[in-house]
N, C-alpha and C positions, 0 to 999 in steps of 0.2 A: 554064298561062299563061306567055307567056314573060317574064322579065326587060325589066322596063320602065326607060323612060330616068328618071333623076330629074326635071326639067322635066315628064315626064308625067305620075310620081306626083303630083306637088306639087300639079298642075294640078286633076288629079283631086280629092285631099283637098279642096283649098279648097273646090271646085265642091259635092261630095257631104257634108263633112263640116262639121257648125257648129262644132266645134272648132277646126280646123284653119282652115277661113273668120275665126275671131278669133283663134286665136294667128298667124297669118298677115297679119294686116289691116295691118299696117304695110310688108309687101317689095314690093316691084316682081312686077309683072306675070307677069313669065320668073324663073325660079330655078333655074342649071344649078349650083350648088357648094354644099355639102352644108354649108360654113363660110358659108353666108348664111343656113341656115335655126336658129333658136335651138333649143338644146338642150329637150326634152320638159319640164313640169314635173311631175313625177310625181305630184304630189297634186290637181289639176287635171284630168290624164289620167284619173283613176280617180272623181273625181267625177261628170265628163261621162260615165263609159263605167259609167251604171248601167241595170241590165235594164228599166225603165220611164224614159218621157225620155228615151232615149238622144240624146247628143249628139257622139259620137263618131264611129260607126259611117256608114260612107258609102251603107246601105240597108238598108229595113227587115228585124227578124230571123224572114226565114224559112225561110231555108237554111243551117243550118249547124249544125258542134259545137261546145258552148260546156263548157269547162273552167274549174275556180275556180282562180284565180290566188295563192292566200294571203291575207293580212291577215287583221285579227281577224274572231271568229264576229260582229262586230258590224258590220263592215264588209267582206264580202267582196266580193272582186274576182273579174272574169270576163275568160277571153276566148275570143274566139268565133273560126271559122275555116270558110272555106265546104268544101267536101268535094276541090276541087282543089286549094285551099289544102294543107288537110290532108296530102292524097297528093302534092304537093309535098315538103311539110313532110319527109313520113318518108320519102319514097324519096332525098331528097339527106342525112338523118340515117344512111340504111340502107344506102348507097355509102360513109359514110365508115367506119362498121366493121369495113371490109374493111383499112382503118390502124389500127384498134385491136387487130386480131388474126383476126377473123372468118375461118374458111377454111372453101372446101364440106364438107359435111356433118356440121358442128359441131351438136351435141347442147346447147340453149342454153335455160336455167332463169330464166324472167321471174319474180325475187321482188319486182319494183316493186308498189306498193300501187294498188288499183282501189277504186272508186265515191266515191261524195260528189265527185262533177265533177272530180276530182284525174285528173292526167292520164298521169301516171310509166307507169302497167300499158300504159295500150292505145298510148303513145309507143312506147314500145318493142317492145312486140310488133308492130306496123304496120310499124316502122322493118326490126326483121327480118325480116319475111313480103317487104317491098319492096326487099332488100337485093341486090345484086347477083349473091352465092353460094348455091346453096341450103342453107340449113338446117334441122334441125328445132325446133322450138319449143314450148317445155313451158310455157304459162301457170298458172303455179301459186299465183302472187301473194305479197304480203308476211306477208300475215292466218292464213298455214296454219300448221296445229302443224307442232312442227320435226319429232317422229318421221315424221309423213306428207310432208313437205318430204325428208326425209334419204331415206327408203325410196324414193319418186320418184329420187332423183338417183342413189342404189343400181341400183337396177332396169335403167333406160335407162342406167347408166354417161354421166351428163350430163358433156361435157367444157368448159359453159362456164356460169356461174353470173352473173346480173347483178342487181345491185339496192344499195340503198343502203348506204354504209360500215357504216350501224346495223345494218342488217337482217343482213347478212354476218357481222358479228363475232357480232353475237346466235346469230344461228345456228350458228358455230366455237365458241363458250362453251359451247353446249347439247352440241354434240358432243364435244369436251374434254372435258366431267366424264361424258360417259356411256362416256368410252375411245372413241370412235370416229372414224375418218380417211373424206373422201372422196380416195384416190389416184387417181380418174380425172378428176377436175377441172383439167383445166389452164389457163383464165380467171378471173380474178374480174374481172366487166367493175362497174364502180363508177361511180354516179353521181351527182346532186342535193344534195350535200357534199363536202368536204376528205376526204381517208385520209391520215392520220397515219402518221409511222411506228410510233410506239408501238402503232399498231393492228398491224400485221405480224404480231409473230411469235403473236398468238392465229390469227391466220389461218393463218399456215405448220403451226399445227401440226392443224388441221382437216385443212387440204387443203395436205399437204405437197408437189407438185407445179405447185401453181400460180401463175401469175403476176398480180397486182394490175395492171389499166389502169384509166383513165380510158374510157370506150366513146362520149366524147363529150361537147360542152356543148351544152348548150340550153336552154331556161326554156320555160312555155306564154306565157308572157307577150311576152317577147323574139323568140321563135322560134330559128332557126338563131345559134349563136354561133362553135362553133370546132369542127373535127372532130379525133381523136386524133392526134397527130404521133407516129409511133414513136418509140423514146429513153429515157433511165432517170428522167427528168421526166414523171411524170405532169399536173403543172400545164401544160405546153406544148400549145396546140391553135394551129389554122392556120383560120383565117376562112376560111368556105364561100360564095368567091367562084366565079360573078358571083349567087347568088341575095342575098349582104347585104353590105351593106359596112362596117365596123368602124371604130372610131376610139376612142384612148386621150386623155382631155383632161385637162389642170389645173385645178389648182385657178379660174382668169377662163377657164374654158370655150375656152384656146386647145390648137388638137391639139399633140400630143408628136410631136415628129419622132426625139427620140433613142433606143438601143437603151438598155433598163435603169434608166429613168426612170419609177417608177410612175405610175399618172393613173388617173380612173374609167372605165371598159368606157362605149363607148355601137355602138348599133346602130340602123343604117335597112336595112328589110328593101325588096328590087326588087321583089318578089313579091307583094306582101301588100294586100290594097286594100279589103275589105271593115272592119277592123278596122285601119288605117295605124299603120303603129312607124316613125317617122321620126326619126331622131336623141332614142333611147330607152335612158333609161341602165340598163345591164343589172344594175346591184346591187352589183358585183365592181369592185378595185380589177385591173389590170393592167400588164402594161410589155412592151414589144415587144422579141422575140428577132429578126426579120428584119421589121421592117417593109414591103420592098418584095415578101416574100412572103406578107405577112400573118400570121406566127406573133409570137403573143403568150406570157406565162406569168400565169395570176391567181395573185394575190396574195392574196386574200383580198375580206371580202364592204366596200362602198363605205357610204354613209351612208343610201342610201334603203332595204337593208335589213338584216335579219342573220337568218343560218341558224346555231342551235343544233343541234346532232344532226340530226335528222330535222325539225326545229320552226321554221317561218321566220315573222319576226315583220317586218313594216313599221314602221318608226322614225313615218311619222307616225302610226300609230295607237296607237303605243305614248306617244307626246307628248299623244295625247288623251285617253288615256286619265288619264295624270299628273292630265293639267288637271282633270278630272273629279274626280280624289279628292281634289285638294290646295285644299279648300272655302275655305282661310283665305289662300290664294297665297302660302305661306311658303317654296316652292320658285322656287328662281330659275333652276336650269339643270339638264338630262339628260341624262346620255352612256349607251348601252348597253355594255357590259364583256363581253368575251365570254373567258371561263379556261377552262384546262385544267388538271383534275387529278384525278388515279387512274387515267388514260384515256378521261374525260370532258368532252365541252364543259359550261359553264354560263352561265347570264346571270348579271350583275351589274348593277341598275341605282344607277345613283352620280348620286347626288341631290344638288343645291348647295343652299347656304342661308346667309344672314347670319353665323350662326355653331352649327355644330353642337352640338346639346345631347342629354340622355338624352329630355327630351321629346318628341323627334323619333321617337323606336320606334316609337309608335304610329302617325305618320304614314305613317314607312315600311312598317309593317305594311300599314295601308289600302293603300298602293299597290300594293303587291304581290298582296293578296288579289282588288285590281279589275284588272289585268293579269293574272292568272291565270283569275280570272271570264272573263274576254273572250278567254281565250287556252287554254282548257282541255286540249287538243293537248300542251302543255310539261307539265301536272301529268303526263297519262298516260303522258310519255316519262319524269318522275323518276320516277314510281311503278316503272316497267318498269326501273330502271336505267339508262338509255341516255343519260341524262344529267345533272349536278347538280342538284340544288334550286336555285328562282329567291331570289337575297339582295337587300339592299338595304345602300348605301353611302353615308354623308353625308361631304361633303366641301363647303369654302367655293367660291363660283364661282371665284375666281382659282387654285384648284386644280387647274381640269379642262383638260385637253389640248387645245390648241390648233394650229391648224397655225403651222410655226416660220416660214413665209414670211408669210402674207397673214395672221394672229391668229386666222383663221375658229376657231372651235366646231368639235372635233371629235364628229362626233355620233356614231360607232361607233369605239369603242377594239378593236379584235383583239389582244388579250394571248397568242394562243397561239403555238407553236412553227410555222413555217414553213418549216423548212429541211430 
């Protein structure tokens, strides 16, 4: 499908979609500038776009893939994409890896995770089968033991290994204490989280020839975000124009026009019509390195949601969840806290209240134990290691972090290392 005009999308959405027909009902007829249409609400978006009722979707669902999009087991999120969609999707993901490193006849290990509608495995294997170089491709997924994992990338001497910072280092940890190096690895293509430095040198010493990329951004949700930009920043990606077009905004929703000035990621995809992402905020905070070429650098995850390890939790359902357990409304404010330590992400949720007291444990306790219920995902990444145990922090409201410009409520603190 080719690149449609905005005024055409628009047109369309209203027309096909009851969402978009009422977040809409207020513009003018014609909508050519992407600053007339109001920023997505996310918690809105994802109410209207449930698999019964749907009120999102601009026709009924009977063609297409439908991927879960995270949030809690209580509230999962979908989205769907028709089959040209799709093959869109991954053939301009699978052109850009050819910037991440990709060259013909790379030997290339998909440890991205499959099934339960998650979409990471067959992303990326799609993306490489449609990629512009031939390569070969080893679906091997997240879930396999590491001797069968290692033996595999032994065998075919795989020169390019991709999958999530977790799964990667997991995998170099296994290998380190058993004495063994893969030397023919010369990618570690990394995706769906941050790589830290501190994660390095378990990796270098795995696969002491290899280089650490980013292989690309993208969300199921989002779609197309940034392709890799070569360069010793792996945070640096470049908007995969003309299929989306990108926009960094402030805190009152106006876009950032300067270099170096953070603001949240948003994205309206040209492409996309059965499922519309129209100025759709991609979760991630950013700041433009060229904005007249489109490269960006993320910064880190925005307030609508946050990725621990492997573990991505949605800020509103993490808010309802609170409200849920906090039966006496003795909590007045939430921030999610996200730390690093040992080489570990962790959540922290930091809970206000009139005035902090010891009788408060128990509260905190319940909270935790019901965001954990509904979020089971993070118990089995602490279990596995791969990331800290979930805490709880009492703290008065006039404590919690706020933006120094406008006072807003910061709802997602990122306390880790960036740089």
């Amino acid at each position: 499908m080719p690149v449609q005009s905005l005024a055409e999308l628009v047109r369309f959405a209203r027309l096909n979609s009851p969402f978009y027909q009422e977040l809409y009902s207020h513009l003018p007829d014609q909508v050519t500038e992407l600053t007339d249409l109001p920023v997505v609400p996310q918690a809105e978006f994802w109410r209207a776009n449930s698999p019964r009722e749907n009120r999102l979707l601009t026709a009924p669902l009977q063609e297409a893939v439908v991927f879960r999009s995270g949030g809690t087991t209580g509230s999962p999120k979908f989205s769907c994409y028709t089959r040209t969609e799709w093959r869109e999707f991954t053939s301009a993901f699978g052109a850009g890896l050819v910037n991440a490193g990709l060259r013909p006849g790379h030997r290339v290990a998909d440890l991205f995770y499959a099934g339960d509608l998650y979409a990471s495995f067959t992303f990326i294997l799609d993306s490489l089968h449609r990629s512009p170089v031939a390569n070969v491709r080893l679906p091997l997924g997240g879930a396999t033991p590491w001797e069968s994992t290692a033996a595999t990338l032994e065998e075919f001497r795989v020169e390019v290994v991709a999958g999530t910072p977790t799964t990667l280092c997991a995998l170099a940890e296994r290998l380190t204490a058993a004495g063994r190096t893969l030397p023919d690895v010369e990618l570690l293509f990394f995706g769906g989280e941050c790589l830290f430095g501190d994660q390095l040198p378990l990796l270098g010493k795995a696969f002491p020839n290899a280089e650490a990329r980013s292989l690309g951004y993208a969300s199921v949700d989002a779609g197309l975000l940034g392709e890799a930009v070569p360069g010793g920043d792996p945070r640096v990606h470049r908007a995969f124009v003309p299929h989306t077009a990108v926009e960094i905004l402030d805190d009152e929703d106006a876009p950032v026009e300067d270099t170096g000035v953070p603001g949240r990621l948003v994205v309206t995809d040209l492409r996309r019509r059965l499922m519309p992402v129209l100025r759709y905020p991609a979760g991630d905070r950013a700041e433009w390195v060229d904005r007249d070429a489109g490269v960006f650098r993320i910064l880190g995850r925005a307030e609508e949601g946050v990725r621990v390890g492997p573990v991505s939790l949605y800020t509103e359902d993490v808010h309802d969840i609170v409200r849920g357990a906090d039966t006496a409304d003795e909590i007045t404010g939430l921030q999610l806290v996200i730390r690093r330590q040992d080489g570990r992400d962790g959540l922290v949720l930091r809970l206000a209240t009139g005035e902090p007291t010891d009788r408060h444990r128990a509260l905190g306790a319940a909270v935790a134990a019901a965001v954990l219920a509904q979020r089971p995902a993070y118990t089995g990444a602490a279990d596995a290691g791969h990331v800290n145990p979930l805490t709880v922090e009492w703290a008065r409201h006039q404590d919690l972090a706020v933006n120094s410009r406008s006072g807003k409520l910061v709802r997602v603190v990122d306390e880790r290392p960036h740089s």
